[in-house]
C-alpha positions in Angstrom: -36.9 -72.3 46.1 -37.6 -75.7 46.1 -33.7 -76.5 47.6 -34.3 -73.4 49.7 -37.7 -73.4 51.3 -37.0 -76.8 53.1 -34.2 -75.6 55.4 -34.4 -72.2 56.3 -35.9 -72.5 59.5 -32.8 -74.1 60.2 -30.9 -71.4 59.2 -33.3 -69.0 61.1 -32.6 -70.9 64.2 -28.7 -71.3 63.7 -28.5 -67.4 63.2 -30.3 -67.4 66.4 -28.3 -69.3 67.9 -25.1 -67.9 66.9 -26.6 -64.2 67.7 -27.3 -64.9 71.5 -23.9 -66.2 72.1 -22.7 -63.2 70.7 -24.8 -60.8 72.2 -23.6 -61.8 75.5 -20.4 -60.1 75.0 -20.9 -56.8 76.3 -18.8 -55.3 73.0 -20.9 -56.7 71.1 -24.3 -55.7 69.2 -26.8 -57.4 67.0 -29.3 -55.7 65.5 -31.6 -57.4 64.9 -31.8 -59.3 68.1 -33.0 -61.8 68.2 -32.5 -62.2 64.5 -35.7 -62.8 62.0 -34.0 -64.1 59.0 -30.5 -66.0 58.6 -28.8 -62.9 58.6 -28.4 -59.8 60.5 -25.8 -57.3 61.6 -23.3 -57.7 63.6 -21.9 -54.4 65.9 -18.4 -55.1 67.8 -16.7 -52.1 70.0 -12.9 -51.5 68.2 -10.9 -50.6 65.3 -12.6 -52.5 62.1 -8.9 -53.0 60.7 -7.3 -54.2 63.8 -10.4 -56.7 64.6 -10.2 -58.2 61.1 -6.2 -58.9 61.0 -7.1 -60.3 64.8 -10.0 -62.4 62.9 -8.2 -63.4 60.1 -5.1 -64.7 62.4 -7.1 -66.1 64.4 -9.5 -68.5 61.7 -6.0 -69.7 60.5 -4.6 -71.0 63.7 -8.0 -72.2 64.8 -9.9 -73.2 61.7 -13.1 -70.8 62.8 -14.5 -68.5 60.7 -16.6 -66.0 61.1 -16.7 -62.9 59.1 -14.5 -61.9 55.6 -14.0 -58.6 57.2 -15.4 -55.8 59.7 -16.1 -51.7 58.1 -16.4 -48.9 60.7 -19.9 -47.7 61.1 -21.5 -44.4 61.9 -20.4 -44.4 65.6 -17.2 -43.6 66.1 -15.5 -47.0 67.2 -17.5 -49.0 66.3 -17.3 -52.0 63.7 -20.1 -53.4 61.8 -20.8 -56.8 59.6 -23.0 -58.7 58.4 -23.1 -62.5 59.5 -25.4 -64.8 57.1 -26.3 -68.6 58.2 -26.7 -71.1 55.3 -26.1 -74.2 54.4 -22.7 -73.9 55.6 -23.8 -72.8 59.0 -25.0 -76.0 59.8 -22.1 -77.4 60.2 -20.7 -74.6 61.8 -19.6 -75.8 65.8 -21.3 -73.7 67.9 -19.2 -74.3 71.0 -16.5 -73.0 69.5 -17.6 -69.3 68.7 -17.5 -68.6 72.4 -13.4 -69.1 73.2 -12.9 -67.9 69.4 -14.7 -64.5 71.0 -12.9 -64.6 73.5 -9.3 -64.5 71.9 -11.1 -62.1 69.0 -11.9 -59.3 72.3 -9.2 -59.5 74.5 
């Protein structure tokens, strides 16, 4: 608590952060949105086995990572995560989540 407490506004605002630029990607859901905690669920249009070998290939060429791996939900199509900001969130460049979304949904 006492590590905790101090810094999880921060990690409030970073999944908030992280959450909008995600949302703005039409095949893309967060729930909630905007996020109240430091984590919440992440909703992406596809095959949950194809986007998580794109993922994965993509975090080892480019270094960013972003989930360990995608499950299909109830809606046919759909693929569903959950995306948790902590300490190592902070470090976490924000400018590039938007080109690795972009190579991830193409």
């Amino acid at each position: 608590m006492r590590r905790t407490l101090p810094v999880i506004d921060q990690w409030v605002a970073k999944a908030q952060e992280v959450a909008a630029v995600m949302a703005s990607y039409e095949r893309i859901g967060i729930k909630p949105n905007p996020p109240h905690t430091n984590i919440f669920q992440l909703f992406i249009q596809g095959d949950h086995e194809e986007l998580t070998e794109r993922h994965l290939a993509l975090a080892e060429e480019t270094g960013t990572f972003i989930f360990y791996r995608l499950r299909p939900s109830e809606v046919p199509d759909v693929a569903v995560t959950e995306i948790h900001c902590w300490e190592n969130s902070m470090r976490f460049d924000l400018a590039a989540l938007r080109p690795f979304l972009d190579q991830l949904l193409r």
